[in-house]
N, C-alpha and C positions, 0 to 999 in steps of 0.2 A: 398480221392476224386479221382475218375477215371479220366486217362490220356488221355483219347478219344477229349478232345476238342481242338481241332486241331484249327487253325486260317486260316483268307481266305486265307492269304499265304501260307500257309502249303497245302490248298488246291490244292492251284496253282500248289506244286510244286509234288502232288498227282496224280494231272488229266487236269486240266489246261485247260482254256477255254477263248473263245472270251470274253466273260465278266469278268470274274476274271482278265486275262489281261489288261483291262481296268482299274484295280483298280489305284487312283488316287492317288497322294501324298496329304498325308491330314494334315490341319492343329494342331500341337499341340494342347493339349484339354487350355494350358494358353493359347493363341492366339483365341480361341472359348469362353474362357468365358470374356475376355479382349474387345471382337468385339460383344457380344452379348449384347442389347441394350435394358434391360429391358422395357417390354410393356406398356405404358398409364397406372396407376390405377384409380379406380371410386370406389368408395360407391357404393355398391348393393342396387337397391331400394328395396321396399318393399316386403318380400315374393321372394325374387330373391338373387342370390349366383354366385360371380365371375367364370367368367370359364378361371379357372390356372390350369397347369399342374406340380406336380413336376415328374420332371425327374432325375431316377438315375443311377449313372454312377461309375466304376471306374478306378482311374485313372493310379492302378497297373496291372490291368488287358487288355492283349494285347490285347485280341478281343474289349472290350469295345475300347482300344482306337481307334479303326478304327470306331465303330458304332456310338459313341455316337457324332462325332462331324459332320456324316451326321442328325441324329435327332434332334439335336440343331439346326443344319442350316434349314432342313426342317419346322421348327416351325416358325422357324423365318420370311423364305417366307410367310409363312402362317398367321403372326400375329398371330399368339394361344401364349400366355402368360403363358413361363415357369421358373420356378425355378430350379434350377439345384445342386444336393447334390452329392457330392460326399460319396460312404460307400466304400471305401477303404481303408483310413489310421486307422479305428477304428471298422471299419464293423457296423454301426449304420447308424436307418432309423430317418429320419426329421420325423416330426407328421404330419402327412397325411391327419388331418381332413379337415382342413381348407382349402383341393384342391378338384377340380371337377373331377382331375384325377390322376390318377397317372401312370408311365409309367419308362421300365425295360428297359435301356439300357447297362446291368451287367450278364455276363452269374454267376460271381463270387457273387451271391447272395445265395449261398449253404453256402456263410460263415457266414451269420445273423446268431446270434444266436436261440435258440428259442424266447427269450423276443422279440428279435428286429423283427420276422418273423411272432409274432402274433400283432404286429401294422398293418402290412397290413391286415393280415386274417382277425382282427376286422372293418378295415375301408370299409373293402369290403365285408362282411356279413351285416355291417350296412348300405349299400345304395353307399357306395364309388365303385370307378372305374376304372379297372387295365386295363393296355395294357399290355401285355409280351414282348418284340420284338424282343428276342434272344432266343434260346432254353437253356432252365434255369431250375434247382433244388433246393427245398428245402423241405424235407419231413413234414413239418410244414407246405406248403403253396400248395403241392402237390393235394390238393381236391379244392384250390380256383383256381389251374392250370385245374382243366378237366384231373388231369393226375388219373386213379386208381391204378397205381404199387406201393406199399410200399416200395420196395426198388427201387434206381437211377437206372431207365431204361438203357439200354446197349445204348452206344454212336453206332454209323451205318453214313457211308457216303455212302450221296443218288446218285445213278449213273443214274437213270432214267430220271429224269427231274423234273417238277412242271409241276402240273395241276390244276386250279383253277377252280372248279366243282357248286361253287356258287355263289351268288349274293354278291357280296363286296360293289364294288361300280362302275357305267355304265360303259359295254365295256368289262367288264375284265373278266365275264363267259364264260368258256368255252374255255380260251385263254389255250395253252399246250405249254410249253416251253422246248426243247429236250435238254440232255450233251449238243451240241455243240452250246447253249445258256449261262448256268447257268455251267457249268461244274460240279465239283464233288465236291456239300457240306456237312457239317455235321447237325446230326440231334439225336434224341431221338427213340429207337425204342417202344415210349409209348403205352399205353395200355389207350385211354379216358373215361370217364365215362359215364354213361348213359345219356343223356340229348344232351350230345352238339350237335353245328353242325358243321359238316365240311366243311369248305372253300375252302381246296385245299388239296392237295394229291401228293405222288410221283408219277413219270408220268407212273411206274406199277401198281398204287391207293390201295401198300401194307401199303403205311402210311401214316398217317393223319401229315402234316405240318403247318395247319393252322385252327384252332376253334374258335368258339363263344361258353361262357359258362355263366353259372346263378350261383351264392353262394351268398345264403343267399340273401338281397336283392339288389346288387352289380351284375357288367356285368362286365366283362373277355373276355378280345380277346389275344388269344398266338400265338406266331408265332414258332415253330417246326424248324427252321432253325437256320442261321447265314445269310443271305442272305440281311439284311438290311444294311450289311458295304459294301454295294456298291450301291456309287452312283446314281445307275439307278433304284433303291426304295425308294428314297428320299418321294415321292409321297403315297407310301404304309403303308409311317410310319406314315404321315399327317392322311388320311382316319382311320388306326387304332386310332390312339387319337380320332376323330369324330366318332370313331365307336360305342366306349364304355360308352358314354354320351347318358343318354336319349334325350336330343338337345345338339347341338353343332354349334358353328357359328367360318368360317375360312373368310381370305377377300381372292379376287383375283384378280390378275390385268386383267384379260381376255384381252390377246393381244397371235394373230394369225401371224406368220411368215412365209416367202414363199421366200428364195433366191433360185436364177437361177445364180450356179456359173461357170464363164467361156463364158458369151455369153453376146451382140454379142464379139463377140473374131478369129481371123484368124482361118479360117477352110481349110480344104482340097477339092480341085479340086477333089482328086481321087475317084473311085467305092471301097467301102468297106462292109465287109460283117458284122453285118446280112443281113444291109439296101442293098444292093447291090442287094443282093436275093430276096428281097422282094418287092423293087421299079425301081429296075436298075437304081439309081440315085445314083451322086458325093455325097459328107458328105454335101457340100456347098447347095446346090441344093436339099435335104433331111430335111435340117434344114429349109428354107427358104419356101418349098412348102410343106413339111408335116410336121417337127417336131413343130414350131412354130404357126403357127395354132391350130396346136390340145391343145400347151399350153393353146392360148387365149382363146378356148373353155372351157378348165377346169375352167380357171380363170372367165369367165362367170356363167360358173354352180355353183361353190362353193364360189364365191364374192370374191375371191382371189385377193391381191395386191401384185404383185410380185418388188423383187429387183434385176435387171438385173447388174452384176457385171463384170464391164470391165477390161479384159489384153487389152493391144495395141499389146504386141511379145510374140512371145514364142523362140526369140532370146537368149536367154541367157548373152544377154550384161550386166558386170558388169561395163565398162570403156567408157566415147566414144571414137569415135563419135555416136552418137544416129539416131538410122532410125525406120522408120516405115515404112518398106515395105512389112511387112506381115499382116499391117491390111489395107494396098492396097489390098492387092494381089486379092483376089478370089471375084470377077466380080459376078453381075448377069443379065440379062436382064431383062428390065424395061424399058414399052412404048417404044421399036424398042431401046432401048441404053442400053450400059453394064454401071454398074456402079458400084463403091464399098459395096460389101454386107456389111462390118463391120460397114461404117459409114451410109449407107441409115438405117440397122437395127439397129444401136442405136438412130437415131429418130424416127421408128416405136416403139419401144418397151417402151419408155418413155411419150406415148401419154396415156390419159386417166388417171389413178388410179395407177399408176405405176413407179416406178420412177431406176432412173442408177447409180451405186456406183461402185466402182474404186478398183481393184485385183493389180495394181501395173502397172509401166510402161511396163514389161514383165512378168511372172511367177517365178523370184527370189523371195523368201520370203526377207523381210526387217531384214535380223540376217546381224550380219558382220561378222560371217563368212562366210555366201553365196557369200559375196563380197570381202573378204580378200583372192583370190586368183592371183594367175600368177606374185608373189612378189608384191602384195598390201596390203600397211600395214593399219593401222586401220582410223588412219586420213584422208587418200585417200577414203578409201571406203567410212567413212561418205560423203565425199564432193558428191564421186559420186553416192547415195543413194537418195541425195537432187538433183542433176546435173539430174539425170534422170527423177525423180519426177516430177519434175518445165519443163521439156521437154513434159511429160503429161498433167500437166497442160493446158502448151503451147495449145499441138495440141487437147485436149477439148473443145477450143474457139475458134481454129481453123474451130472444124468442127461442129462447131453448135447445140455442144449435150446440150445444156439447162445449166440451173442451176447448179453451180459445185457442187461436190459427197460430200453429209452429211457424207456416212457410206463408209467403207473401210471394206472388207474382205481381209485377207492374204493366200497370196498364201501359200496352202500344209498346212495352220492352221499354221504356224510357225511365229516368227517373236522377237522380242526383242525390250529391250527398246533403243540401238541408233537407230533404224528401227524406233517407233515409233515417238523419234524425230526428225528424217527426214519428218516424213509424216506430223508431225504438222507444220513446218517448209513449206514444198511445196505446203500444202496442208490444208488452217488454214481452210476451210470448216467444212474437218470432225472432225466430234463430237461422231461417233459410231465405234467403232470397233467388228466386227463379227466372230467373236473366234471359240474355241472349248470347252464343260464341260468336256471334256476329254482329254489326253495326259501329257505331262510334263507340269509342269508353269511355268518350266526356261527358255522352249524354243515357251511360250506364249499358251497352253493348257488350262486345267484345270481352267477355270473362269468361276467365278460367275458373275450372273448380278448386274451390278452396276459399280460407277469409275473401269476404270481400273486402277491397281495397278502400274502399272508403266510410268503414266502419268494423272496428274492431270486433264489435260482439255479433256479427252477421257471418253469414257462410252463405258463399255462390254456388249453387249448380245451375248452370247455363243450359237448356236447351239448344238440340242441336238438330230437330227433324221435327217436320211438321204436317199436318191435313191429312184428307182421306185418301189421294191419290197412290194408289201402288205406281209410283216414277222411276226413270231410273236414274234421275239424282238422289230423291230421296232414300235411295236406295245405295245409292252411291257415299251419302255423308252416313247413314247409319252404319255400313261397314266401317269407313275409316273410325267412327266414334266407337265401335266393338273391338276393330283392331290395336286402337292406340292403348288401350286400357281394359278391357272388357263391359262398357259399358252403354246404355242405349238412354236416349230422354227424348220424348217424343211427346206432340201437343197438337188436341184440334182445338174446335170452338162448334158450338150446336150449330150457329147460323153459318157455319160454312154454308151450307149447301147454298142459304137463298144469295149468297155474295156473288153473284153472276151479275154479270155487263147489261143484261134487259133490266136488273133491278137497280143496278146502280151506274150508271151509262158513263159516270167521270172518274172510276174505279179504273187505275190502269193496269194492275196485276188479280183480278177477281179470283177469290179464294176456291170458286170452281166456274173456270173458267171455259169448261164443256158443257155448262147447264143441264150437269148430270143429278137426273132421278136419286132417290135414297135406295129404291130397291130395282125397280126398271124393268127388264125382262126377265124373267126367271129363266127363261132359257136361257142366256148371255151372263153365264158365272161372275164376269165383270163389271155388269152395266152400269152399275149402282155407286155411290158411294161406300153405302154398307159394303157393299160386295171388293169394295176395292179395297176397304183397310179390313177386312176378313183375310184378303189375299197378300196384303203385304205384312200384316201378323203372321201368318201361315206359312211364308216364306222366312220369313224369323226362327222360327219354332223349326221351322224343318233344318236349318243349316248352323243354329246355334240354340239348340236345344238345351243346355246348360244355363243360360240367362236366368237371375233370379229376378223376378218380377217383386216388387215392394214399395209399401208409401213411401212420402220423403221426408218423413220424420224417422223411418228407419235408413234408411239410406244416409242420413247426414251421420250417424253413429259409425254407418261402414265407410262412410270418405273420411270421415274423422281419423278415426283409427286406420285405414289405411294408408294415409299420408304422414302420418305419426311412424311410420315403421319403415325401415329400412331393408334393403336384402341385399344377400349377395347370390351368384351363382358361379358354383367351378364344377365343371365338364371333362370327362374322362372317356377312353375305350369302354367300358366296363360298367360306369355311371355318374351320376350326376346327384352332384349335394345344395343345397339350398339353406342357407341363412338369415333367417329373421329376424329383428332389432327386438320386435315388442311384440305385434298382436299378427298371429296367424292370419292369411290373405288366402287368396285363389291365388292357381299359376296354369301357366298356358306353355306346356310342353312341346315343344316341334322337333323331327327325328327327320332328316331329309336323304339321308343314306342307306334305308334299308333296314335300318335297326330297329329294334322295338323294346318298351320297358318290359321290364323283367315282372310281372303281377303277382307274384309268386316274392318278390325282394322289394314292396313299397312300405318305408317305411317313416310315420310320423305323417300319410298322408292318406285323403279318400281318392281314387278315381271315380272323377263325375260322368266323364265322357271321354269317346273314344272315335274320331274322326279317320277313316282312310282315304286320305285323299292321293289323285295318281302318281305323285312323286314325294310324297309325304305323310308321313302320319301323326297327328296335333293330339296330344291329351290334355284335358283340364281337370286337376285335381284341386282338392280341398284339402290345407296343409292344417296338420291335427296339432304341432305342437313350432318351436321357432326353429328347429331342424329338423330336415329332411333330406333323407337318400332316397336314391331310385337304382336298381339294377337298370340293366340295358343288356338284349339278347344282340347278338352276333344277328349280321343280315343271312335269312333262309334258315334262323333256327326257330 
């Protein structure tokens, strides 16, 4: 066997990129199958056939171990019902008949034997259904791959990028992902065979990294990469399993997030550039008369419900005494009198559809080491984690900002579990904590949605897209976070804009790092910041028009309840039925053969939306009770 396959870490330490760097600590594949919660089963009714996937995986093999326990988790968002085999201790396939799919999360599948390699070939010459999801060999299975070489293509690390050249699934044509996205992965320099089609390509489109293929009477989708051990294709592995089924039914929770981190929050009196340049106005006086309006606009235009997430200081106090003189500080005038910008604009911004959550009593993350300094030992800083908190609390009711804060963001994404029991302690409101799906998980990163793990009465929704930039990674993680599950969480900060390298010269990543204007040219649709996250909403809205936009204090009721619930789906000529445990969900319909629901036969369900895409058409309904059938027309009726 050739030594070319290299692992994402190897990659990293090859070429190394913004996203390989993000690779997450993953959890052991025992601790994946241990937390994996087999799906609902049902009786297939009549003429109709479970849709289960087995997935294989193994457990000696280094790459699998990073990929396989993002595909398992991605399924699992997704409710798609899988079975999970390991062929590693024995190299031997599960019998494959009895699933709707099957799906490769094994580069080390070259070590089937022939016997065990023509179990798949026949299940998928006979009508069965592969997904590939790693770039994989086996000269046996080599014609059901779309690959022509007879002998194992020469291994090649791709230094151009990804370019996704067709119709997968909405949004994602034509997206072009550069190195300093995807850095430098590995791949096959195969040679396809006649028929297929190509989905994506190096970003010089000298090789095909992604196909759709036909054998025999069985559909094939491969993926040419390694690129699905990271977490930010979580989403791409979901769509391939949906891809390779004549229908396919996933659920979603369609919940849209919109935090505003940092504001209102103590701003600067001073002239700062870009803004300086462009309005000759203080940061205070920028935010108040033009940055914050133009939010409300957006939030108009695209139903947005934003979470305004308050510091009181950016003091640095670990000890008291406790003050709050910087969220006095900067005045503005109002009806002939100056008055405090911090607390007039956190009663403006909580009016309407909107609601205020709480960053900390200053910008210390809640770790105890942020607070175990100047000889304070560990028990002090607890007290004073609480001491400062319960000071927040305080001046919250002080100054009339409403309701106290459901959800809690931490500052710099960081925080710990004595942090956390501090804040349940000062602070028994909250019920959300708004993370990161990235970083360490020791120092509060890397979370999933659902309980937070280190604290019972808390619940994570992690953020997973960020800033004003229309990018196209940012672009790139919001689809997979739409596809895995249907859902989007997205966050700026006011001072993006002034976080540029003239202002901050030791900033190695600047939050806008083109010393882009708020508004710029009005000729140049783009120029702006404004104008860039107008353009990446807009792009949203056009290709997944179905998103429900919502605080996150509604939104924890719908992850609640939709991880509370169970589904099953079985799939027929004819149609397709759907099984709920408990609480009615969203479902993400895909028909890839020509066929179309019957609108005339839905029943127990709403149609939201109705996508035609060129080799497929995706419905997202609203299910009205815990079953639901769907007619299905014949293709060309």
């Amino acid at each position: 066997m050739k030594d070319y396959r290299i692992s994402r870490r190897e990659a990293l330490l090859l070429g190394g990129s913004a996203l390989i760097q993000s690779l997450l600590p993953l959890p052991v594949i025992d601790e994946i199958k241990e937390n994996h919660v087999p799906r609902m089963r049902l009786a297939a009714g009549p003429g109709e056939s479970l849709q289960r996937v087995l997935l294989l995986y193994d457990s000696a093999d280094p790459l699998s171990q990073m990929l396989y326990p993002q595909i398992s988790m991605a399924l699992d968002y997704a409710k798609i019902a899988h079975d999970d085999a390991d062929i590693g201790p024995d190299a031997r396939v599960a019998d494959p008949s009895s699933y709707s799919a099957v799906a490769v999360a094994a580069e080390s599948i070259w070590r089937l034997s022939d016997e065990e390699a023509l179990k798949i070939k026949e299940y998928v010459a006979g009508g069965g259904n592969l997904a590939v999801l790693v770039r994989a060999w086996n000269p046996v299975l080599r014609e059901v791959f779309g690959i022509q070489d007879r002998q194992e293509p020469e291994g090649i690390l791709i230094e151009s990028g990804l370019r996704f050249v067709a119709d997968f699934f909405p949004g994602l044509q034509g997206l072009a992902l550069e190195k300093q996205y995807v850095g430098m992965f590995s791949a096959m320099a195969a040679t396809t065979v006649d028929g297929v089609q190509v989905l994506a390509t190096s970003g010089d489109g000298q090789y095909p990294l992604l196909w759709r293929h036909k054998f025999g009477r069985g559909r094939v989708l491969y993926w040419n990469m390694d690129l699905l051990a990271d977490r930010e294709f979580r989403g791409f592995a979901v769509q391939s399993v949906l891809d390779v089924h004549t229908s396919a039914v996933m659920a979603i929770a369609n919940v849209g997030l919109f935090h505003v981190d940092d504001f209102p929050a103590p701003a600067s009196t001073r002239k700062l550039e870009p803004v300086a340049g462009e309005y000759d106005m203080s940061v205070v006086d920028f935010y108040y008369k033009v940055w914050f309006p133009d939010m409300m606009r957006l939030a108009r235009k695209y139903g947005l419900h934003y979470l305004w997430i308050i510091p009181f200081n950016y003091n640095g106090l670990v000890e008291p005494p406790w003050d709050f003189d910087q969220w006095v500080h900067a005045k503005i005038e109002l009806n002939g009198q100056e008055v405090p910008f911090c607390v007039y604009m956190s009663h403006q911004v909580a009016q309407g559809e909107h609601e205020l959550a709480l960053h900390g009593y200053d910008h210390q993350s809640l770790r105890l080491d942020w607070w175990m300094r100047d000889g304070i030992g560990e028990e002090e800083a607890r007290r004073n984690m609480v001491s400062a908190l319960k000071e927040a609390h305080q001046r919250w009711q002080e100054d009339s900002m409403g309701p106290l804060p459901f959800s809690y963001v931490p500052p710099n994404n960081l925080y710990d579990a004595a942090g956390l029991e501090a804040l349940h302690e000062a602070f028994p409101s909250v019920k959300v904590v708004g993370g990161m799906y990235m970083g360490d998980f020791e120092h509060g990163g890397s979370r999933e949605f659902g309980p937070e793990p280190w604290n019972d009465d808390l619940f994570s929704i992690p953020r997973w897209t960020h800033g004003y930039f229309d990018e196209p990674f940012t672009r790139l993680v919001a689809l997979s976070e739409l596809n895995m599950f249907g859902v989007w969480t997205h966050f700026v900060h006011p001072d993006d804009i002034f976080n540029t390298k003239s202002n901050y010269p030791t900033e190695d990543e600047p939050r806008n790092p083109y010393e882009a204007p708020w508004r710029g040219d009005p000729s140049d649709p783009n120029d702006g910041m404004f104008d860039q996250l107008d353009h990446l909403l807009d792009w949203n809205q056009e290709h997944y028009p179905w998103l429900r936009w919502m605080t996150t204090q509604e939104a924890y009721t719908e992850f609640v309840n939709y991880f509370d619930t169970d589904a099953a789906f079985s799939l027929g000529d004819d149609g397709i039925t759907i099984s709920l445990s408990k609480h009615p969900t969203y479902l993400l319909v895909r028909l890839n053969d020509g066929r179309k629901l019957d609108l005339m036969h839905v029943t127990n369900a709403q149609i939201i939306n109705i996508h035609a895409g060129e080799t497929y058409t995706q419905y997202v309904l609203k299910c009205m009770g815990q079953e639901v059938r769907l007619g299905l027309l014949a293709s060309g009726v």
